[in-house]
C-alpha positions in Angstrom: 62.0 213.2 156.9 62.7 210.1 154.3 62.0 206.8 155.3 65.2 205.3 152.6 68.7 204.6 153.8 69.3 205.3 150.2 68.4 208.9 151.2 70.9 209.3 153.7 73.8 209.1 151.5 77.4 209.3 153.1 79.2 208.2 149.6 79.2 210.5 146.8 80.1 210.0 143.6 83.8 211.7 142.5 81.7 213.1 139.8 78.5 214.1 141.7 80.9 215.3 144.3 83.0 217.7 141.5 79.7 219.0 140.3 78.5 220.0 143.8 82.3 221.6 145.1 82.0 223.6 141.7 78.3 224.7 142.2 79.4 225.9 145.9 82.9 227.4 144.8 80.3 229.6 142.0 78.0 230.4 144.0 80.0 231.6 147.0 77.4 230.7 149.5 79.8 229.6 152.2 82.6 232.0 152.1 82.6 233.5 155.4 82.1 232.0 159.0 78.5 233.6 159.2 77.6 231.8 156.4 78.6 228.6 157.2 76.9 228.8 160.9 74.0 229.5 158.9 74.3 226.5 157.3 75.4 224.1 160.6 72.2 225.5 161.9 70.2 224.5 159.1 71.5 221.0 159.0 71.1 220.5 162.9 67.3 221.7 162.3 67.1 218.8 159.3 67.9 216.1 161.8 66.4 213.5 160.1 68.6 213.8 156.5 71.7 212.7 156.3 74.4 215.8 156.5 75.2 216.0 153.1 71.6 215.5 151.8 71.0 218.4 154.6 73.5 221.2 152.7 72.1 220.0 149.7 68.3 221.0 150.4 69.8 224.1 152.0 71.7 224.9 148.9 68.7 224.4 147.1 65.8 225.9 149.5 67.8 227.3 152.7 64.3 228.4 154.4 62.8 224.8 154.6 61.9 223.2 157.7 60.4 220.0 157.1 60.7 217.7 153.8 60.0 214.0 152.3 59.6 212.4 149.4 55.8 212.1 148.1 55.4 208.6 149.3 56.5 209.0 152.8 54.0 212.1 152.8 51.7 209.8 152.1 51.7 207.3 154.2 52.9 208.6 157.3 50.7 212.2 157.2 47.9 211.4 154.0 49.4 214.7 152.2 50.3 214.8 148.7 52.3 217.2 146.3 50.5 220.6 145.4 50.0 220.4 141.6 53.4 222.4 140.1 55.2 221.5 143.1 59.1 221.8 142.3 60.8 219.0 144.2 64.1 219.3 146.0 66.9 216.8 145.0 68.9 214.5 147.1 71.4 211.8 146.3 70.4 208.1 146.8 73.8 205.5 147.8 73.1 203.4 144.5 72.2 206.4 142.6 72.1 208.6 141.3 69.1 210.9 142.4 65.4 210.7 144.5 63.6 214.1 145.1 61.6 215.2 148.0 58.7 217.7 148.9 58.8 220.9 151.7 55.8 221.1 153.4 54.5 224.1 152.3 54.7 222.4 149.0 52.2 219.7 150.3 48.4 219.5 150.5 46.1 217.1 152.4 45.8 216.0 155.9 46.7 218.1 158.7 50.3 217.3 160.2 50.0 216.6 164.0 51.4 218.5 166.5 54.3 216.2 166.9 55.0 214.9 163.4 58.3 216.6 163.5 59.7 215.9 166.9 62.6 213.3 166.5 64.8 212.1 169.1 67.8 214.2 170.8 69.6 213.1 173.8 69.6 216.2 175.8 71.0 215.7 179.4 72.7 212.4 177.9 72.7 209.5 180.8 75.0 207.3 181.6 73.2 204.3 180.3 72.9 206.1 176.8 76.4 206.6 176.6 77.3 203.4 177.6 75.0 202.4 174.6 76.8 204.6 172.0 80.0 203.5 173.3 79.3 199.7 172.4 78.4 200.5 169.2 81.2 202.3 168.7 83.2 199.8 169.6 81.6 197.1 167.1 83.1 198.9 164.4 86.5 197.2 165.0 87.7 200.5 167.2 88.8 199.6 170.8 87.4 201.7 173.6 89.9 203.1 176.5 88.9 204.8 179.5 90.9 207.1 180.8 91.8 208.9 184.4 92.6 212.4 183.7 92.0 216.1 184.6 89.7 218.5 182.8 92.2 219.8 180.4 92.4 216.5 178.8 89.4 214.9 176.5 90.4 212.4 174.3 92.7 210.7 171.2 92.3 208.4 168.1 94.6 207.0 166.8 95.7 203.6 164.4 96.4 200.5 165.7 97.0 198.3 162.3 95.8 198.4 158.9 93.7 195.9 157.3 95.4 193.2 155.6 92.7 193.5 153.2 91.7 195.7 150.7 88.3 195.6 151.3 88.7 195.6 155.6 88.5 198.1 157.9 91.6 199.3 159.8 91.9 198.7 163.5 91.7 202.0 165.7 91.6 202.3 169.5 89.9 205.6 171.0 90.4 207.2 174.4 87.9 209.4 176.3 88.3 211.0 179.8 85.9 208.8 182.2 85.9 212.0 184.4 84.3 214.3 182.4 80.3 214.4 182.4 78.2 211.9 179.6 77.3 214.8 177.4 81.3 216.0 177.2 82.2 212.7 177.0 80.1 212.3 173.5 81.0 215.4 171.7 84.7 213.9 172.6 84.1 210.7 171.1 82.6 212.4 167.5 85.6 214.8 167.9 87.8 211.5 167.7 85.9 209.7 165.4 85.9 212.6 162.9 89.5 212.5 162.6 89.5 209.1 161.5 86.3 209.6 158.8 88.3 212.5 157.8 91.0 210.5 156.8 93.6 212.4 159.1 94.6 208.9 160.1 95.6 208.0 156.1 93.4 206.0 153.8 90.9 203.4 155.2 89.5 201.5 152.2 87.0 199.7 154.3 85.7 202.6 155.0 85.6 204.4 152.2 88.0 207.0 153.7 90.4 208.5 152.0 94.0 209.8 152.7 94.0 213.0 154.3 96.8 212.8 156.8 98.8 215.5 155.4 96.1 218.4 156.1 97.9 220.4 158.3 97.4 220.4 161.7 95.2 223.7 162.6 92.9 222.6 159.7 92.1 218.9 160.9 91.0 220.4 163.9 88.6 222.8 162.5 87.3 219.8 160.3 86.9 217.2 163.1 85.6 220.2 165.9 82.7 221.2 162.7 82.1 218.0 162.9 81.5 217.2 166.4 79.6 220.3 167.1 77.3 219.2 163.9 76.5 215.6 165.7 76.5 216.7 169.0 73.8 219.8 168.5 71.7 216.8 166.2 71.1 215.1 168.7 70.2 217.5 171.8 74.3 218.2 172.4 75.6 221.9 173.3 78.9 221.7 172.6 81.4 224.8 173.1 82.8 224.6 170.1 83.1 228.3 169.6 85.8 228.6 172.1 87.6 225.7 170.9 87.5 227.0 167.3 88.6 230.7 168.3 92.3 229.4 168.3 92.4 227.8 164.4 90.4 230.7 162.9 92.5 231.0 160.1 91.9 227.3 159.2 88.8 228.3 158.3 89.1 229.5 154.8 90.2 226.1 153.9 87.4 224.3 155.3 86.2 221.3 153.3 82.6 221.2 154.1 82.4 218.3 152.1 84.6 216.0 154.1 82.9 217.2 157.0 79.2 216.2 155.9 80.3 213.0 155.2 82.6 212.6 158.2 79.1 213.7 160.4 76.8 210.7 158.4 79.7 208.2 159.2 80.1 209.5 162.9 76.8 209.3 163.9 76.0 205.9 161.5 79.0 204.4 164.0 77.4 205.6 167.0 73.8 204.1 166.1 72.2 207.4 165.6 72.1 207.6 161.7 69.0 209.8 160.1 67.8 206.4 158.8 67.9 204.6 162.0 66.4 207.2 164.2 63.7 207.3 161.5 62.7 203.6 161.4 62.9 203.7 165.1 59.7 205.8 164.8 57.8 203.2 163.2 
């Protein structure tokens, strides 16, 4: 529930990130699939942090529900701290840390009814897709319609690389026009994911790195995690289960990393970031 893009981190630090891979490697808290649907559920629940800050919290306090730093406590809901409170870290994008409050942890003002209801898309419309689509399609990826039967969803894939080493490559994405507005959308995050999980090679503009030679079972897995993530965040029921029932053994090599922040650059190029939807409340 932070009010700070900087709380909403999609970059991590090689350093930061080493530190966090070797706390989750020692701790064993993801190493089997029950454990990690525990976790998607949790950051679906923390809609409005970012996905990484998300796992983060529910490294740190996996039974919280609600959370901001004390200032945004504040002034949206007049609560403050309890007195001993321990605060929960999350990473800021210019670094290196800001801490935040559950709100058991929190004294004050009562919280109204509908403090915590942020926005989900549910039966997405037409028009709503339409609007994802053209933001999409600001981020230098060209949009294609396609006419095709059920069996077919969707594709990424690179059109030409930046000349520069600062640009963004050039992508074009397909999507089945025939398939309903909600299938439609998890395709699209599916899609994107690949690319923000670097299964399309390096993309220095992004900040995405050269993954293409994870092997083919496991890129799935990655990009499906991460469209079920987006999709359920936002009101989405994808069927991700079946999908996934055919790469099982993928799974052990999951990076949950990659996927976190291939779900904050999914749904930051679709216009539904954490820190968007939160200004949007005002």
């Amino acid at each position: 529930m932070v009010g700070n893009d900087s709380l909403n981190a999609g970059y991590v630090d090689p350093t930061e990130r080493a530190l966090i891979d070797q706390l989750i490697a020692a701790t064993r808290l993801y190493d089997s699939s029950k454990a990690v649907q525990e976790l998607f559920d949790f950051i679906v629940r923390l809609r409005e942090f970012a996905p990484f800050n998300a796992m983060l919290l529910h490294i740190q306090k996996p039974g919280l529900t609600h959370a901001a730093t004390a200032r945004d406590w504040w002034r949206r809901f007049r609560r403050v701290p309890k007195t001993g409170a321990r605060p929960l870290l999350v990473l800021r994008t210019m670094g290196p840390v800001d801490f935040v409050f559950d709100i058991l942890d929190t004294e004050g003002a009562e919280v109204p009814p509908d403090a915590f209801a942020f926005p989900t898309f549910g039966n997405l419309s037409e028009v709503r897709f339409v609007q994802l689509i053209a933001s999409v399609a600001r981020e230098k990826i060209e949009i294609v319609e396609l006419d095709a039967g059920d069996a077919q969803a969707g594709w990424i894939r690179l059109l030409a690389r930046s000349k520069s080493d600062t640009g963004k490559n050039f992508y074009r994405l397909g999507y089945n026009r025939n398939h309903p507005p909600p299938t439609r959308f998890v395709t699209v995050a599916h899609e994107l994911a690949h690319l923000y999980l670097g299964h399309l090679g390096a993309d220095r503009g992004r900040r995405v790195p050269d993954r293409s030679q994870t092997y083919h079972a496991l890129q799935e897995v990655e990009a499906e995690c991460t469209a079920y993530l987006v999709a359920k965040r936002n009101g989405a029921k994808p069927r991700s289960e079946s999908y996934l029932a055919k790469y099982q053994g993928a799974f052990e090599h999951l990076n949950l990393h990659a996927v976190m922040r291939a779900a904050n650059a999914v749904e930051t190029a679709m216009g539904i970031s954490a820190h968007r939807l939160w200004n949007g409340k005002g």
